[in-house]
GUGUBA-166778 format. One record per residue (C-alpha): x, y, z. Coordinates in steps of 0.05 Angstrom, whole numbers, padded with zeros to 5 digits, always signed. Layout:
residues N
XYZ/...
END
This chain:
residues 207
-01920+00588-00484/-01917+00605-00411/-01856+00654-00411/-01837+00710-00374/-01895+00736-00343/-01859+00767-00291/-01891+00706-00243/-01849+00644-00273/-01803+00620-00215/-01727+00617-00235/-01703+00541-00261/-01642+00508-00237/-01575+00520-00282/-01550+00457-00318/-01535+00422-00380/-01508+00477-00423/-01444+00452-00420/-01423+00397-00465/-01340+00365-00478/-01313+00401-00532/-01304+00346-00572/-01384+00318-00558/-01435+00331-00610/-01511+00350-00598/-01581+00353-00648/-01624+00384-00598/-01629+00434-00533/-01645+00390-00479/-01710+00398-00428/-01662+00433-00387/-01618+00476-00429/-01683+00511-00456/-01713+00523-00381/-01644+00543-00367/-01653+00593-00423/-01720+00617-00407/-01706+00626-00329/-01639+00666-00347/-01685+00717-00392/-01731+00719-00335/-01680+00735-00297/-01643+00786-00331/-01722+00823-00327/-01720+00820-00261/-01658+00846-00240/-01661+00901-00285/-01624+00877-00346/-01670+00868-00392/-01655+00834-00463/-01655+00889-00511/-01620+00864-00576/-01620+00808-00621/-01552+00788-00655/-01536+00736-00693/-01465+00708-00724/-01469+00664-00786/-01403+00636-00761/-01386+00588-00809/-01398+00634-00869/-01344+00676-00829/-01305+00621-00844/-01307+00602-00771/-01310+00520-00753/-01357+00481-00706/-01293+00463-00672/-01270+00536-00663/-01354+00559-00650/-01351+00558-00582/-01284+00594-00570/-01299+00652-00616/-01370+00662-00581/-01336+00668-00522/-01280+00720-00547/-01331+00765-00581/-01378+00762-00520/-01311+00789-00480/-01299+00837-00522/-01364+00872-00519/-01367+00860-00440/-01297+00893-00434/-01306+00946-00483/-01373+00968-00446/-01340+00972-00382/-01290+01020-00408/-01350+01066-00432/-01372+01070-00342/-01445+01049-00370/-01446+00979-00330/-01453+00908-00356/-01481+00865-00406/-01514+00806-00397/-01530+00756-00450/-01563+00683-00471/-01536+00646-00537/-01550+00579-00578/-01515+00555-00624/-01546+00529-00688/-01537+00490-00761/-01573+00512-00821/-01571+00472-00880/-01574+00530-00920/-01531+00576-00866/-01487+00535-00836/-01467+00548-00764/-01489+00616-00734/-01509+00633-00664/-01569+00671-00637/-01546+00709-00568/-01594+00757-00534/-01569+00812-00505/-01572+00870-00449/-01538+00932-00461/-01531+00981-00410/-01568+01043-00420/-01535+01095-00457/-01491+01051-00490/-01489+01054-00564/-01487+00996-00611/-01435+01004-00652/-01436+00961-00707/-01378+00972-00741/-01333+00957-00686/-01371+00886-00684/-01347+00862-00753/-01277+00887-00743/-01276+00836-00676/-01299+00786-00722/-01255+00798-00767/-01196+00791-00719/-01240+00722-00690/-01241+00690-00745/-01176+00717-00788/-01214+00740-00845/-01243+00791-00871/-01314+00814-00862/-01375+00780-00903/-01435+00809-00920/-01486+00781-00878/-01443+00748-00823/-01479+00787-00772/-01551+00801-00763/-01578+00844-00715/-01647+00872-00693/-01680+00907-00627/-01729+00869-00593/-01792+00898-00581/-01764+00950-00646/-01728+01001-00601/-01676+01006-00549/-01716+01025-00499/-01780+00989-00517/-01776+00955-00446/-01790+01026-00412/-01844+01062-00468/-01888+00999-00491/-01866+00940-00439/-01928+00900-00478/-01899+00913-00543/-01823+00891-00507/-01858+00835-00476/-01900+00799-00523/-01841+00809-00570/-01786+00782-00523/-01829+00721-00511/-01825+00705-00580/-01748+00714-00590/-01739+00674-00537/-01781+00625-00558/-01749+00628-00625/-01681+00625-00595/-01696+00559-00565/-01740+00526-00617/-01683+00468-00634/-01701+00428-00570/-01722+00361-00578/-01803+00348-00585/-01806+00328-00520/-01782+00385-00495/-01813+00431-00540/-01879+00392-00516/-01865+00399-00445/-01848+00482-00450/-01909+00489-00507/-01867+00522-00553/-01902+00548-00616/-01853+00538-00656/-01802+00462-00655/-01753+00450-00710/-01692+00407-00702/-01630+00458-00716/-01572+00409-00739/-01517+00376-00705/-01466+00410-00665/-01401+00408-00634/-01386+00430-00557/-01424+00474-00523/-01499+00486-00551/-01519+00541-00507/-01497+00589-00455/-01514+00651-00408/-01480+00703-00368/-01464+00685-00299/-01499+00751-00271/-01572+00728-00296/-01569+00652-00268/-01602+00632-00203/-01589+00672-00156/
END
């Protein structure tokens, strides 16, 4: 797959957002460029993607309905809370998926400002207050990419090679065609959705 090579040129935004009541099977050809060019960007501005999370939302007892909403929410909660620490901002992609065996979860990659600790903890007490319940084992799922924080600094072919493939696997539920088009090494349909499907910070679109 042709990703993030530091020589891709940036996409044009579009087709992330959906109604709220709309439903969707795949990524489009343009949500998963829209992807790609936003974790291209976020390399090149100096906000590299750093961390993996994901939210089995609906074994949090969260809805499809309510998916969108509380993705939003916890993504403002960890913007404004590391503000308040004076490191900077975080920038982020997300898409939403339907396991048959998980139920809905989303995958959102992540930039955390650089001395800014993860803090766990503090993560599945916002989803507790999200989704009104209290915590489940395994609602959250988190990893580094490239196996460190700062991976992208000490071994950027380590970060890089492994960034291409979370990316890649964050974006795997577009339609063949799509996954065709982009060469993706990896295609699966990931289940029927309500709303929204995917997203990104404002400060990595096209500048």
């Amino acid at each position: 797959m042709r990703l993030l090579n530091g020589k891709q040129p940036l996409l044009r935004h579009g087709g992330a957002g959906n109604r709220t009541t709309a439903t969707s099977d795949y990524l489009t050809l343009q949500q998963a460029q829209d992807l790609i060019a936003a974790a291209q960007r976020a390399l090149d501005i100096g906000k590299p993607l750093t961390r993996h999370l994901t939210v089995r939302l609906e074994r949090q007892g969260v809805s499809d309905a309510d998916a969108v909403k509380t993705i939003g929410r916890l993504l403002t909660l960890l913007r404004d809370h590391v503000r308040k620490t004076g490191r900077g901002e975080i920038a982020y992609i997300w898409s939403r998926e339907h396991g048959a065996i998980i139920g809905g979860h989303v995958h959102i990659l992540l930039h955390l400002p650089a001395g800014y600790i993860w803090q766990g903890q503090r993560v599945q007490r916002w989803i507790e207050r999200l989704s009104g319940g209290p915590y489940k084992k395994g609602a959250i799922k988190t990893t580094r990419i490239g196996r460190t924080a700062k991976a992208h600094e000490q071994n950027p072919g380590l970060y890089l090679a492994n960034l291409a493939t979370v990316v890649g696997y964050v974006v795997k539920g577009t339609c063949p065609k799509a996954g065709a088009a982009l060469e993706l090494e990896r295609i699966k349909a990931q289940g029927r959705v309500m709303g929204k499907r995917c997203g990104r910070s404002q400060n990595i679109g096209q500048p």
